[in-house]
C-alpha positions in Angstrom: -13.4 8.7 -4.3 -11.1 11.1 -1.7 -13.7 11.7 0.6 -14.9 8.2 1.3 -11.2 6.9 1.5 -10.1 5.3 4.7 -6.8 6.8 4.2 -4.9 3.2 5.3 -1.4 3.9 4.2 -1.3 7.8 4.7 -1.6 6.7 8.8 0.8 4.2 8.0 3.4 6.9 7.1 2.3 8.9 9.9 2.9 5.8 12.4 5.6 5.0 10.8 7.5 8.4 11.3 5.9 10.7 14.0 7.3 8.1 16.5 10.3 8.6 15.4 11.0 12.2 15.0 10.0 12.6 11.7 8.7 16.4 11.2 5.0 17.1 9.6 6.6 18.8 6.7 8.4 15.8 5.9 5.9 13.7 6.4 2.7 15.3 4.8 4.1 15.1 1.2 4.9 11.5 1.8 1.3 10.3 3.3 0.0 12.4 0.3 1.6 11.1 -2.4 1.5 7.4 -1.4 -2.6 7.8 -1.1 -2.2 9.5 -4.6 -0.5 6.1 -5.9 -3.3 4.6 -5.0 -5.8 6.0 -6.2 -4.2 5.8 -9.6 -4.4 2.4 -8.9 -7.7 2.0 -8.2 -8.7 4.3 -11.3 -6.6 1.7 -13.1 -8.0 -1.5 -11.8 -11.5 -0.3 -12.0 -10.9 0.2 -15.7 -9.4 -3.0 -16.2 -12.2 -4.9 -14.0 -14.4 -2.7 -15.5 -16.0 -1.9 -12.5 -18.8 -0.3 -12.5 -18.8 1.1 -8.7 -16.2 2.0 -6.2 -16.9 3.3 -2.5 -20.7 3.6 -3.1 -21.0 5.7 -6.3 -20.1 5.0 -10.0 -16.3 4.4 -11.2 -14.5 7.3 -12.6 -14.9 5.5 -16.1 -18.4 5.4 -15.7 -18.5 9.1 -14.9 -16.2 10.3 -17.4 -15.3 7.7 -19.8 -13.1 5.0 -20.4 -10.2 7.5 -21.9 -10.4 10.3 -19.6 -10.5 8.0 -16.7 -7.1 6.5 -17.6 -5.3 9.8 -18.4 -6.5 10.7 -14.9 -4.7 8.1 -13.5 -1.3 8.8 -15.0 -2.5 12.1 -14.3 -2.5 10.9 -10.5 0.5 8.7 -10.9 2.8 12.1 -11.5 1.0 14.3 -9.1 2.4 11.9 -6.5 5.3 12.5 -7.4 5.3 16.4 -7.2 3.7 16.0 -4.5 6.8 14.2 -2.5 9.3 16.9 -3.7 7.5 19.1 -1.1 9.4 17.1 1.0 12.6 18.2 -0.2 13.3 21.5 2.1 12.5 19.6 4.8 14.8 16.7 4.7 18.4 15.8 3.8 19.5 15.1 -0.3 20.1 11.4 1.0 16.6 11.0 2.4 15.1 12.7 -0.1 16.4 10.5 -2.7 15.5 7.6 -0.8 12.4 8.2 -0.8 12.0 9.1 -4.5 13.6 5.6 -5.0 11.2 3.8 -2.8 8.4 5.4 -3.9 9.4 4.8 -7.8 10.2 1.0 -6.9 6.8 0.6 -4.5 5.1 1.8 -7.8 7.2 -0.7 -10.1 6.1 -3.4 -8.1 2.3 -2.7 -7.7 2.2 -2.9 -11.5 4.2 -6.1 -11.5 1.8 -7.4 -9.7 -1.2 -6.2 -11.4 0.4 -8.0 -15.0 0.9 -11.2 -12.7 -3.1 -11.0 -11.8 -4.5 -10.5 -15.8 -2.2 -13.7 -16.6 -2.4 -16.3 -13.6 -3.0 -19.2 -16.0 1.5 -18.9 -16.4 1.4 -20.0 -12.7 0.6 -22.8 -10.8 -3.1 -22.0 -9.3 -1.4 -22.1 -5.7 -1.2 -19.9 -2.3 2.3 -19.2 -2.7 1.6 -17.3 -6.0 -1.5 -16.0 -4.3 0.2 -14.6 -1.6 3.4 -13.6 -4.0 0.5 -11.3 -6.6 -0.9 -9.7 -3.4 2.5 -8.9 -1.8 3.2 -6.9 -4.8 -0.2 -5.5 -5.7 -1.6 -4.9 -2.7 1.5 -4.8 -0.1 4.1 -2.6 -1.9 2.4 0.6 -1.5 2.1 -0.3 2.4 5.2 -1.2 2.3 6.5 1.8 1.2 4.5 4.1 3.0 6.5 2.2 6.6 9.4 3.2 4.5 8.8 6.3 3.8 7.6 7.3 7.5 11.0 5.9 8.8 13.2 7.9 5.6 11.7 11.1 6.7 12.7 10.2 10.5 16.2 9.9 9.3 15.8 6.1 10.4 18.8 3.9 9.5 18.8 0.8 7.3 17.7 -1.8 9.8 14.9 -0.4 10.9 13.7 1.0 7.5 14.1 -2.6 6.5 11.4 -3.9 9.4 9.1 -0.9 8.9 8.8 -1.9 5.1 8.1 -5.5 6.4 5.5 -4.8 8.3 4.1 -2.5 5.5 3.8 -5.4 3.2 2.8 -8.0 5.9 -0.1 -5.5 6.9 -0.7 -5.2 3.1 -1.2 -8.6 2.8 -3.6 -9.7 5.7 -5.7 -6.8 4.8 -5.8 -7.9 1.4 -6.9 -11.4 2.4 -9.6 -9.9 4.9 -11.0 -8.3 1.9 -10.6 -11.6 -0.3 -12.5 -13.3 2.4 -15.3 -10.4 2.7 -16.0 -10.6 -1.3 -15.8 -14.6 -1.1 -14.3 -15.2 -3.9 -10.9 -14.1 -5.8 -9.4 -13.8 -8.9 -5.6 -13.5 -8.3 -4.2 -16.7 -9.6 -8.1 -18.3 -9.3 -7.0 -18.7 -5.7 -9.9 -18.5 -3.0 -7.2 -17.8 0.5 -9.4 -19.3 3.8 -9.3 -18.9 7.4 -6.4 -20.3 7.7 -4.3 -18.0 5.4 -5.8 -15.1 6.8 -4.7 -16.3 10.1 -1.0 -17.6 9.2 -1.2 -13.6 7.6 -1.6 -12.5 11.3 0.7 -14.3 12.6 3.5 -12.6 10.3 2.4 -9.0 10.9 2.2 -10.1 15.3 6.0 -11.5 15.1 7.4 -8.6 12.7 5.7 -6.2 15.6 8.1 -7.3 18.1 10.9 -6.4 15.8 9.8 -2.7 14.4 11.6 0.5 16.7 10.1 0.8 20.0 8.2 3.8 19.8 6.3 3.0 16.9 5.1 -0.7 18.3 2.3 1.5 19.8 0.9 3.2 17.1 1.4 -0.2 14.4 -0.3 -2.3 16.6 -3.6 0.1 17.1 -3.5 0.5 13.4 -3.1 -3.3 12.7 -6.0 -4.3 15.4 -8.4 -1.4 13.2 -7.3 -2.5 9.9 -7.0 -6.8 10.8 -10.3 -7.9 13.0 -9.8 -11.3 14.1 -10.8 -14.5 12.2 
């Protein structure tokens, strides 16, 4: 699963922060962790889906069974979080537990929306609770990897606030895209078109004019690679 990973929201911490000051040693055990979170997620999903393949080759349920497969994924889930206390030399006790916080609500929020997408028959089969599922599935761990790039700068509120935007809006279109690849959906029985994938666009392009100068650069070459036009 590692080696075939495209590694999405690791750059995301690293576009996030470098531009900013942040040092590799605070930074590393952030883009690590967050890609850790995800692939608990993905260990988790393709359980639940009961997925038989993931990135060309067989599930980790298929490989090593349905139980061990889930204990690797808590397994996972608290490896991330050792992980990020490699950060803590390297950063001050406020940033430190910043990012603990975001990563720990980030995590909260992915499973939110993961218990949203096994019941969508309590919603209204609608975009808004489309878009809603995904921005917590899908965009909370981008969101916190913006977040956590800016922490380990030592960024202040405002602009922590905008990077975690962008992180979600990014989260989302890319989600869509993907929706749109497959053809079909499952979130809230919801197939998103065109349309939403370009109104999705339009969100991340208008929150790039707000996000600290010197990381417009970097966002935007890593929302043109990760958001091909419609």
């Amino acid at each position: 699963m590692v080696g075939a990973a495209k590694l999405l929201r690791a750059t995301l911490v690293l576009a996030s922060g470098s531009p900013l000051g942040a040092s590799s040693s605070a930074l590393i055990p952030a883009a690590v962790s967050i890609e850790l979170l995800h692939l608990a997620s993905l260990v988790h999903d393709d359980i639940i889906d009961e997925a038989t393949e993931r990135r060309g080759g067989p599930a980790l349920h298929v490989t090593v069974g349905r139980n061990r497969a889930l204990v690797v994924g808590d397994l996972l889930i608290v490896a991330a979080f050792d992980v990020m206390s490699q950060a803590r030399p390297a950063v001050s006790a406020e940033v430190f537990a910043g990012s603990v916080e975001a990563l720990s609500k980030g995590a909260q929020r992915c499973c939110s929306g993961q218990i949203e997408e096994l019941d969508p028959g309590a919603h209204a089969l609608s975009e808004e609770h489309y878009l809603d599922v995904v921005a917590k599935k899908t965009g909370s761990l981008f969101s916190v990897a913006a977040s956590l790039g800016a922490l380990a700068a030592g960024a202040g509120d405002e602009d922590v606030a905008v990077l975690a935007t962008i992180g979600t809006e990014l989260g989302v279109a890319y989600q869509i895209r993907d929706d749109l690849r497959d053809g079909a959906h499952e979130v809230a029985r919801f197939a998103p078109t065109f349309a939403t994938y370009a109104r999705a666009i339009d969100a991340v392009l208008g929150t790039l004019d707000r996000v600290p100068a010197p990381c417009n650069d970097e966002l935007r070459i890593l929302a043109e690679a990760m958001l091909p036009p419609a």
